[in-house]
DRENMISE-238723 format. One record per residue (C-alpha): residue number from 1; residue in one letter; x, y, z. Coordinates in nm, 2 decimals, padded with zeros to 4 digits, m for minus. Layout:
% DRENMISE-238723
     i   aa       c1       c2       c3
   NUM    a        X        Y        Z
...
//
This chain:
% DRENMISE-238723
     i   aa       c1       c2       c3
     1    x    00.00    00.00    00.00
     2    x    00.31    00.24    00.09
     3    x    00.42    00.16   m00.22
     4    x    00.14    00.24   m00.42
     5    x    00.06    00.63   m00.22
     6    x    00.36    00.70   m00.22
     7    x    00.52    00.59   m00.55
     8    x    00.36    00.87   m00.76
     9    x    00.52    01.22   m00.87
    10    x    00.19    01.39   m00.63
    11    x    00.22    01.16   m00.28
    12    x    00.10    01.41   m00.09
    13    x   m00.15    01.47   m00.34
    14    x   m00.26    01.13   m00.39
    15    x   m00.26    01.03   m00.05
    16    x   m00.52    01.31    00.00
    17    x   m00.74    01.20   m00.29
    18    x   m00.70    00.81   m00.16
    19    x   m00.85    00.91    00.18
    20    x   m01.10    01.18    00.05
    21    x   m01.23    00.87   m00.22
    22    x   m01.28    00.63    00.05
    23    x   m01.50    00.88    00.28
    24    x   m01.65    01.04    00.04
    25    x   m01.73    00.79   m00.25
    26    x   m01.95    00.52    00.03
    27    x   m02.11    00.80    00.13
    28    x   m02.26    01.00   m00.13
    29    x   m02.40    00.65   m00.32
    30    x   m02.55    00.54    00.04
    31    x   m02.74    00.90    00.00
    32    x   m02.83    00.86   m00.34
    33    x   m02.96    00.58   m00.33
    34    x   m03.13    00.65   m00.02
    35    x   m03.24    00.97   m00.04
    36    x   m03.24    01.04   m00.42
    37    x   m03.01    01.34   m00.42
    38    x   m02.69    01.38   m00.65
    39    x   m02.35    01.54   m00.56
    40    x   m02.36    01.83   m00.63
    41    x   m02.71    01.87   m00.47
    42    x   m02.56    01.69   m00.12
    43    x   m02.26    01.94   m00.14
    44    x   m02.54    02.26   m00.15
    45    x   m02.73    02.16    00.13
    46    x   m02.39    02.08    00.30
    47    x   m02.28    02.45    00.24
    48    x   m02.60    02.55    00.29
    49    x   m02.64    02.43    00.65
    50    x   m02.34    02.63    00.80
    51    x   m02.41    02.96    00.54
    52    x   m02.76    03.00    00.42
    53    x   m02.78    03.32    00.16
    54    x   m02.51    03.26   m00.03
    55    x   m02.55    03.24   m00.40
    56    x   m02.44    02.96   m00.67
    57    x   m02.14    03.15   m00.79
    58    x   m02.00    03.17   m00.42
    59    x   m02.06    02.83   m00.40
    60    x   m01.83    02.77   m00.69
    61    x   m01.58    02.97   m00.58
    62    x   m01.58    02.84   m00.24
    63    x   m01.60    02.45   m00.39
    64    x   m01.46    02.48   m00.69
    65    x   m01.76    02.26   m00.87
    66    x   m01.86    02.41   m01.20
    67    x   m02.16    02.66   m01.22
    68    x   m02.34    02.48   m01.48
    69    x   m02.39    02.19   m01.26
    70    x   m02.42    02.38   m00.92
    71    x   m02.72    02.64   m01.10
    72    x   m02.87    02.28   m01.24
    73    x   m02.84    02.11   m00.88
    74    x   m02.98    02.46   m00.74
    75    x   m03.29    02.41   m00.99
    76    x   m03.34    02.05   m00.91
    77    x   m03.30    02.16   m00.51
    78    x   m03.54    02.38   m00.53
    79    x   m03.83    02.15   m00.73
    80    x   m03.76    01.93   m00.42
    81    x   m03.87    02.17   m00.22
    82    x   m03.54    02.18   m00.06
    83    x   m03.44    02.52   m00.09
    84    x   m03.55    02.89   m00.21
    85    x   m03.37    03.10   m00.39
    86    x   m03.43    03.46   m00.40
    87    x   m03.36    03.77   m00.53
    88    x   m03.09    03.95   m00.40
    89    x   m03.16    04.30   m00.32
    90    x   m02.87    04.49   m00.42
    91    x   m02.82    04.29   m00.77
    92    x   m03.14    04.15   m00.91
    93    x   m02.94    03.90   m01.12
    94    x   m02.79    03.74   m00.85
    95    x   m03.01    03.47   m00.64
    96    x   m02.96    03.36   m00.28
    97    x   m03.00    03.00   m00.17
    98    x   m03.18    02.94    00.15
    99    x   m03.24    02.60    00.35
   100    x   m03.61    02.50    00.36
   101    x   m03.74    02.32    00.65
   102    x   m03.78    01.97    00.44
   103    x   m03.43    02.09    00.32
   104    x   m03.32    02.13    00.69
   105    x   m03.54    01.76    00.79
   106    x   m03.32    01.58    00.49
   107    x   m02.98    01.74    00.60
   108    x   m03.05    01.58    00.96
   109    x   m03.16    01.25    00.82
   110    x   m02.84    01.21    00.63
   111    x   m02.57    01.37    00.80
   112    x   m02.52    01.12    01.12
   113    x   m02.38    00.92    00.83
   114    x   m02.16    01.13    00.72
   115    x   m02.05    01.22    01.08
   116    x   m02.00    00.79    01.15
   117    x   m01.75    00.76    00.85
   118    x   m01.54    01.06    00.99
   119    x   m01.53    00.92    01.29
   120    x   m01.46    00.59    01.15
   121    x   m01.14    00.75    00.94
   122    x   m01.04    00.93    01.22
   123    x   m01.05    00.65    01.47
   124    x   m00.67    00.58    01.42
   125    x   m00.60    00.88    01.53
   126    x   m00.52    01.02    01.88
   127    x   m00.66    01.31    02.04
   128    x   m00.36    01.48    01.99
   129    x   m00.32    01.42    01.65
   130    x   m00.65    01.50    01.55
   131    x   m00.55    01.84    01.67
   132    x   m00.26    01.88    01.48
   133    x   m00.44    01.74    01.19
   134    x   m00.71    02.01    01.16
   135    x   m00.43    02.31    01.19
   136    x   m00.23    02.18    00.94
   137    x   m00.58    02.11    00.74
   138    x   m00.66    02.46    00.82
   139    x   m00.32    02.58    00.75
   140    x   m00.33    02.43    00.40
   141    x   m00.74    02.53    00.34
   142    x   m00.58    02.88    00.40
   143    x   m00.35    02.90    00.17
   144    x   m00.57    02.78   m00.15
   145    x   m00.65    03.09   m00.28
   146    x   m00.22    03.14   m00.35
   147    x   m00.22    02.84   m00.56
   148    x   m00.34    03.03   m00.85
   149    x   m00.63    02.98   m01.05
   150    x   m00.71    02.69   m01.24
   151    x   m00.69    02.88   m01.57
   152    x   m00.33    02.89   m01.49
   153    x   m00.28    02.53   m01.48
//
């Protein structure tokens, strides 16, 4: 396994991505099948649960999905009756997204889910660690915006 995560020209990259595909893959199927949502329409009412208001191009920004899919996910969120989006005030083009209260009863049915598979991957780790795990997470979340933009890739 060493061998394999760390043998490419990205390990620290890689090893990432390994991790993020093992929590993250389980769990998004287990919700789409259970609960009929897709990706990008978990990842809205993820946002959406610590920062109603924002709008689909802050999303983006923030996430880094694509806006096509994100305004389509916003659409298909709000037939669900999932979320409202609204005018903003100060730019009529520009709509906020706000959590409805089926929107708010679906995030609670799925999220203990989501919160046992953290655990799960974190379970190896002491309390200690865990600490020094989210600053260098947060260290690291902090410095995205200096990478550059993807354009420059």
């Amino acid at each position: 396994m060493r061998a394999i995560l760390g043998g490419t020209e990205i390990p620290t990259a890689y090893r990432i991505g390994y991790i993020l595909n093992f929590y993250r893959e389980p769990s998004f199927r287990r919700i789409e099948a259970e609960f009929g949502l897709t990706r990008p329409e978990i990842v809205i009412l993820l946002a959406l649960h610590f920062r109603e208001g924002i709008t689909a191009a802050e999303f983006c920004e923030f996430s880094g999905h694509l806006k096509a899919g994100v305004s389509r996910a916003a659409i298909a969120l709000e037939k669900k009756n999932l979320i409202r989006r609204v005018t903003d005030q100060a730019d009529s083009r520009r709509q906020r997204l706000f959590l409805t209260d089926a929107g708010r009863e679906l995030y609670s049915r799925y999220v203990p889910g989501l919160k046992a598979r953290e655990a799960a991957m974190l379970a190896c780790l002491s309390s200690t660690e865990r600490e020094q795990l989210d600053r260098l997470l947060d260290k690291l979340a902090a410095h995205v915006p200096d990478w550059g933009s993807a354009s420059e890739l």
